[in-house]
Every structure is written in structure tokens, then in C-alpha cells.
C-alpha positions as YAML, in Angstrom:
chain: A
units: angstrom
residues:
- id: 1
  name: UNK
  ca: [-33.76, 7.94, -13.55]
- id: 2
  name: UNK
  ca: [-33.43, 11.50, -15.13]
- id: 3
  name: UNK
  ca: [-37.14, 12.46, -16.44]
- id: 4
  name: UNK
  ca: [-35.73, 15.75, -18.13]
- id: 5
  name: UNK
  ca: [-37.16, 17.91, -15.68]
- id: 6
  name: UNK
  ca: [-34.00, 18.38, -13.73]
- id: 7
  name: UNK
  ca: [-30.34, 18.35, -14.85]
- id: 8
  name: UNK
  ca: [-28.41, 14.94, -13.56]
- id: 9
  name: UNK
  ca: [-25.62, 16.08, -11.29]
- id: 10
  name: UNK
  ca: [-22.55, 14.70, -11.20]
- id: 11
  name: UNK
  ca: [-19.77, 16.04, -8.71]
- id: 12
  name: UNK
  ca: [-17.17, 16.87, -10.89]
- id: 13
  name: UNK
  ca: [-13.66, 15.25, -11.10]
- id: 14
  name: UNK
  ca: [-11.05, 17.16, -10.09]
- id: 15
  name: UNK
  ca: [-7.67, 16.65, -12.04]
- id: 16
  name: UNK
  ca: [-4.89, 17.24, -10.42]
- id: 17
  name: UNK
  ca: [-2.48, 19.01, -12.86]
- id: 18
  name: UNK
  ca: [1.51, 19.38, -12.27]
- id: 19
  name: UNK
  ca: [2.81, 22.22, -12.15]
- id: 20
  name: UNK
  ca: [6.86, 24.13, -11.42]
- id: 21
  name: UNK
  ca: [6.21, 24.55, -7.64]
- id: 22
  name: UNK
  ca: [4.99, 20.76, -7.23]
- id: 23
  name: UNK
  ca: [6.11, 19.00, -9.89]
- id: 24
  name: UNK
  ca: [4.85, 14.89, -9.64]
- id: 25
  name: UNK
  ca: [7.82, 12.25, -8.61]
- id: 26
  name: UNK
  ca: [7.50, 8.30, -9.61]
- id: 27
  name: UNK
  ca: [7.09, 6.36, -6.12]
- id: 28
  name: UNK
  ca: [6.69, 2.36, -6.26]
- id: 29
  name: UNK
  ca: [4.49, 1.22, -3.05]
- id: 30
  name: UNK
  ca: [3.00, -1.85, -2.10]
- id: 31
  name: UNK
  ca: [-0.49, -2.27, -1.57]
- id: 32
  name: UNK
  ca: [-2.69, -5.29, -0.64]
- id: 33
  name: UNK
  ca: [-4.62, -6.95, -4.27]
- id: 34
  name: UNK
  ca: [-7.93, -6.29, -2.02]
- id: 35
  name: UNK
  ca: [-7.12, -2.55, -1.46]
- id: 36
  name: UNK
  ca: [-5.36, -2.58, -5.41]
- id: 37
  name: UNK
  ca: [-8.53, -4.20, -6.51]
- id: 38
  name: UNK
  ca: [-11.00, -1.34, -4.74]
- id: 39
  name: UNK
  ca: [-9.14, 1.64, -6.16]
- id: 40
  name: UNK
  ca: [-9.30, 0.52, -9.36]
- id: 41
  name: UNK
  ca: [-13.33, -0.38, -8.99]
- id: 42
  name: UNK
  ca: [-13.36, 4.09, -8.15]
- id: 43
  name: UNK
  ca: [-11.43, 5.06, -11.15]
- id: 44
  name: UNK
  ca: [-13.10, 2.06, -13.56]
- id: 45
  name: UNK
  ca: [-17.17, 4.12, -12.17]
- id: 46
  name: UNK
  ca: [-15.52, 7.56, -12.75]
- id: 47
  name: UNK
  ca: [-15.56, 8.52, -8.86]
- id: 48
  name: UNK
  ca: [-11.85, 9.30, -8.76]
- id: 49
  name: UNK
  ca: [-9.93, 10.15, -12.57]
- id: 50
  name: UNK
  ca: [-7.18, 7.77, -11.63]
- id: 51
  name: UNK
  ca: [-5.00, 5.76, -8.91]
- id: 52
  name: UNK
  ca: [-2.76, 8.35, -9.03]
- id: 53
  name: UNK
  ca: [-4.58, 10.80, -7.75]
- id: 54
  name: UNK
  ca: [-6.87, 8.54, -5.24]
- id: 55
  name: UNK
  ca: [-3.33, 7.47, -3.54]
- id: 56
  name: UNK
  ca: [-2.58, 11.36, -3.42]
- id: 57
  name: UNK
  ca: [-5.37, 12.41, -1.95]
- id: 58
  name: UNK
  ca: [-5.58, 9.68, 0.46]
- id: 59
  name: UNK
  ca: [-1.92, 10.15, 1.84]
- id: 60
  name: UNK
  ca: [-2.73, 13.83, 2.23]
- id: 61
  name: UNK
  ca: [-5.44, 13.05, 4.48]
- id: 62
  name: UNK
  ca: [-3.19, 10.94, 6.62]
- id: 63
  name: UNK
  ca: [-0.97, 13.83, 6.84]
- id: 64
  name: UNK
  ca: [-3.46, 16.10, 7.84]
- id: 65
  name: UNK
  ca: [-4.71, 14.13, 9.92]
- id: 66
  name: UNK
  ca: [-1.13, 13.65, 11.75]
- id: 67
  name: UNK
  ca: [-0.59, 17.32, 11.97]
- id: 68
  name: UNK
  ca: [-4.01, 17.41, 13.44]
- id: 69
  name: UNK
  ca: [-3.55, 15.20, 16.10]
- id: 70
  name: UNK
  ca: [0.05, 16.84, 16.92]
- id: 71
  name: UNK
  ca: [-1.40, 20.30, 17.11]
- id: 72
  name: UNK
  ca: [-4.01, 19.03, 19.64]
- id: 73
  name: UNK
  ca: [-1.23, 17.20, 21.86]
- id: 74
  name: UNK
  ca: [0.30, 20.66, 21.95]
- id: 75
  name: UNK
  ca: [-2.87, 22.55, 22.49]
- id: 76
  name: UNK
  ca: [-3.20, 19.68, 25.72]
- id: 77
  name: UNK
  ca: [0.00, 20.35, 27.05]
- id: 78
  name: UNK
  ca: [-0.59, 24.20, 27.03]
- id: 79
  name: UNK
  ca: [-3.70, 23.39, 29.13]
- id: 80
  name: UNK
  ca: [-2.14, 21.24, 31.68]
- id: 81
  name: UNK
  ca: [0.63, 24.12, 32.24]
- id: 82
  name: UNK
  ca: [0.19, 25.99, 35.31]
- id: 83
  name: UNK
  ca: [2.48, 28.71, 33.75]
- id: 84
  name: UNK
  ca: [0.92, 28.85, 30.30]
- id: 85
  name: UNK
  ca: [-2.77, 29.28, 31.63]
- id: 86
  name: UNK
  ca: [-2.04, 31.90, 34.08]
- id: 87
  name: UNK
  ca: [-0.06, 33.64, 31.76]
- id: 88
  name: UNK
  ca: [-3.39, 33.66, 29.76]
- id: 89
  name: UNK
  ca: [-5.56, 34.61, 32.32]
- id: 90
  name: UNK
  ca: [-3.41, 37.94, 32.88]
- id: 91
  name: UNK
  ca: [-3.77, 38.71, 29.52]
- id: 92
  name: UNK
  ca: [-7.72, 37.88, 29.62]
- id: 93
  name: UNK
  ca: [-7.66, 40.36, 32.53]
- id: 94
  name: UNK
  ca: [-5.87, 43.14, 30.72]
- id: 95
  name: UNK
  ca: [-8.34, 43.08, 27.38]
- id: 96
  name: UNK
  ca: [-11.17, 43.37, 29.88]
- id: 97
  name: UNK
  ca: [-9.57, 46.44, 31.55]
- id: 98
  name: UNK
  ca: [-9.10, 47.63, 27.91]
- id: 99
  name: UNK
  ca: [-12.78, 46.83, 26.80]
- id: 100
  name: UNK
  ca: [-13.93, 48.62, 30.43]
- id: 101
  name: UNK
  ca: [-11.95, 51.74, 29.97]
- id: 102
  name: UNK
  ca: [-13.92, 52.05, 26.43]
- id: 103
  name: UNK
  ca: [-17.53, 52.22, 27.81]
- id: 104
  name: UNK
  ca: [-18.94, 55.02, 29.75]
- id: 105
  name: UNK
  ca: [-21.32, 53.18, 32.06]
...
């Protein structure tokens, strides 16, 4: 309960607005009723403005989170390559020679 002292704070919604460079495209999915039922429960409180956008934002995620995991495969094969990490090392060498050559003691 708000008593007036302090402002209520709501986290404001964040409309996503179309633009040239990403202009929105009609897709028909599938989802389960249960899942169906759930997004529509957010939008119907006010915690997302609309289906639309919950989908959108939830398919992004997945994507980053796709990317993520492929960028960390790579970063894992880097580190198991005998070639790659002594290739590093010689260049780890050479910036402390550089950072050496700078100081006078």
C-alpha cells in the first residue's frame, strides 16, 4: 500500500516501435494453450504491453543465448590448441618486454 510518502514505482513498459531498418513481419506459430494462456495472464497485469512483443523478446533471448554458447565452444577450442595458446604466450612475452623497456628500474 502507497501511504503518499513515497512515489509507487512501476518499471516502465517498453514499446517496441517499427521502424525502416526493422520493419515487423506477420509469423503464425504454434504454442501450447498452457504457455498461450500464461502470456496472455503478463499482458492482461500490464507486465509485458502485448504478446507480440513478449514472443519477441523471448526468441531474442534464445538467440542470444545460442550465440553465447557458440562463442564459448570457440573460446574452448582455442584453449585446447597447442598452437593457438603458444602463439599467445609469445605475444604475452613480447608486451612484457614492451612494458619492461618502459620503466627505469
Amino acid at each position: 500500500m502507497n501511504t503518499g510518502a513515497f512515489p509507487a514505482v512501476h518499471a516502465p513498459i517498453r514499446r517496441r516501435r517499427s521502424s525502416a531498418a526493422h520493419p515487423l513481419k506477420k509469423l503464425t506459430v504454434q504454442l501450447s494453450e498452457s504457455v498461450v494462456d500464461a502470456i496472455k495472464a503478463l499482458v492482461s497485469i500490464g507486465e509485458v504491453p502485448s504478446t507480440s512483443v513478449f514472443v519477441e523478446n523471448a526468441v531474442r533471448a534464445g538467440l542470444r543465448e545460442r550465440r553465447r554458447t557458440k562463442i564459448y565452444a570457440a573460446y574452448e577450442e582455442a584453449a585446447n590448441d597447442p598452437a593457438f595458446i603458444a602463439d599467445v604466450n609469445a605475444d604475452m612475452r613480447a608486451f612484457d618486454n614492451t612494458l619492461r623497456d618502459g620503466f627505469a628500474g
